[in-house]
C-alpha positions as CSV (number, residue, x, y, z in Angstrom):
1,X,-101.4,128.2,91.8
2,X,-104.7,127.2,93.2
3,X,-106.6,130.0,91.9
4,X,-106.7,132.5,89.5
5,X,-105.0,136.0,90.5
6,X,-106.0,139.4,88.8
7,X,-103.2,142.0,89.4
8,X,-103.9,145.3,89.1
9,X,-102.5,149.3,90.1
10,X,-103.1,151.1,93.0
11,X,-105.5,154.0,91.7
12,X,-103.8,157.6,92.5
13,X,-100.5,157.6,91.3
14,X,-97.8,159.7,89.9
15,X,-95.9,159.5,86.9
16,X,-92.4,161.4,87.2
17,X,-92.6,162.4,83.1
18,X,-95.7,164.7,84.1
19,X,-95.3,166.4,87.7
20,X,-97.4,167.3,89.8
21,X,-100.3,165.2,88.3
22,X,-102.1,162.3,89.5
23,X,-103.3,159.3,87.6
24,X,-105.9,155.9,87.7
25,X,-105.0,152.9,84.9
26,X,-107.9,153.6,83.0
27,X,-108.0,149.2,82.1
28,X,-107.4,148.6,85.9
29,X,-110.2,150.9,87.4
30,X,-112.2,149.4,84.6
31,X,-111.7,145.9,86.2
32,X,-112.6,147.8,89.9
33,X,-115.8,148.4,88.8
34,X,-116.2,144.5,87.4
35,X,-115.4,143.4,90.2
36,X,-117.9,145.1,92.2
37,X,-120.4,144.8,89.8
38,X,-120.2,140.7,90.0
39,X,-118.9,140.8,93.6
40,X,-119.4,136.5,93.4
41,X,-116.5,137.1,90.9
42,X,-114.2,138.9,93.1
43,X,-115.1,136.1,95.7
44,X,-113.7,133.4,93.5
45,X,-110.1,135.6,92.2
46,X,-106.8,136.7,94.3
47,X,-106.8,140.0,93.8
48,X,-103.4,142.4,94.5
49,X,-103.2,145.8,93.8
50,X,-99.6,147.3,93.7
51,X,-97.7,150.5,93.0
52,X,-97.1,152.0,89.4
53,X,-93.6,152.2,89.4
54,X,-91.7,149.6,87.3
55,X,-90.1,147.1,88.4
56,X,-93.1,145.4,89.4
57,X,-91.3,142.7,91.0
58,X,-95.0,141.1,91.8
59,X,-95.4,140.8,88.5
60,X,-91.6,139.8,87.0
61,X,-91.7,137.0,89.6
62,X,-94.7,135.4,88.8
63,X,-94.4,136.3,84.3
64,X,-91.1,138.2,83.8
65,X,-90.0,141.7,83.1
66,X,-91.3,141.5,79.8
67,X,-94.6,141.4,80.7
68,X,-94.9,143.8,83.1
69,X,-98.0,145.6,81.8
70,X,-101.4,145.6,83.9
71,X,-103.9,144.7,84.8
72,X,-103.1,141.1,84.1
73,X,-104.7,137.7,85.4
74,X,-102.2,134.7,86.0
75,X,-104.0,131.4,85.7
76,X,-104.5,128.9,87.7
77,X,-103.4,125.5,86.5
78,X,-107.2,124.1,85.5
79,X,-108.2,126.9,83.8
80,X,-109.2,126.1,80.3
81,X,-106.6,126.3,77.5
82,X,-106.9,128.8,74.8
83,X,-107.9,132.0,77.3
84,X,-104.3,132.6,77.5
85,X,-102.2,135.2,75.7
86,X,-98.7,134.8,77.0
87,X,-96.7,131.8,79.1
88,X,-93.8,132.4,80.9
89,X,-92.4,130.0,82.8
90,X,-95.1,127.4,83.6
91,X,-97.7,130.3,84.0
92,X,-99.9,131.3,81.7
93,X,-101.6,134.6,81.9
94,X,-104.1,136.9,80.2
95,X,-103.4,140.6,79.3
96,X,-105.1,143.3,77.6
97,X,-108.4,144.6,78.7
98,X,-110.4,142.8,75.9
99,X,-108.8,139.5,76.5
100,X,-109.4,139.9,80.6
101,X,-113.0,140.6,79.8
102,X,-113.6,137.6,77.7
103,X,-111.1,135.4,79.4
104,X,-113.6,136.1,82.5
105,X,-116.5,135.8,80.9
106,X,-115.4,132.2,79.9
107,X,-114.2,131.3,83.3
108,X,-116.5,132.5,85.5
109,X,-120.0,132.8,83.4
110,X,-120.4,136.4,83.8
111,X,-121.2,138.0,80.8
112,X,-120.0,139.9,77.7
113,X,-119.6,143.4,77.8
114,X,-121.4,145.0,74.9
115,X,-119.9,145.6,71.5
């Protein structure tokens, strides 16, 4: 993989355990608005958005069923060791809002969020 590649959910989706409600990933709209606050970030990531319901198969392709949970930002092979928190594979990948946050910060220079 040549570049890195954020995956993250469609907003506006449905969950079948709550009908007749519609729901954002709260960590996933949270990237969004990264992304267009530091639009030369966005210029520099693949960026898919996909459907809610699991299987992902996007996502089990590239890091297995296991780690199915978004958003999530695969790696690309010169990216610095030690922003990882899963391999799967040959990939390595970053999940958890936190870890996205500061795995981007390192990568790309933009800065912290705020404690």
């Amino acid at each position: 993989m040549d570049r890195d590649k954020l995956i993250i959910l469609k907003v506006d989706f449905e969950d079948p355990k709550f009908p007749g409600l519609r729901f954002y990933c709260r960590h996933c709209v949270l990237i969004e608005g990264l992304l267009v606050s530091f639009p030369a970030l966005a210029a520099q990531l693949d960026v898919e958005r996909i459907a809610w319901p699991l299987p992902r198969l996007e996502v089990v392709k590239l890091i297995g069923a296991e780690n199915q949970s978004l958003p999530v930002v695969i790696l690309a092979e010169d990216a610095p060791g030690g922003i990882e928190t899963g391999r799967y594979q040959g990939h390595r990948f970053v999940q958890g809002k936190d870890a996205i946050l500061r795995a981007l910060s390192v990568r790309y220079g933009i800065p912290l969020p705020h404690p």
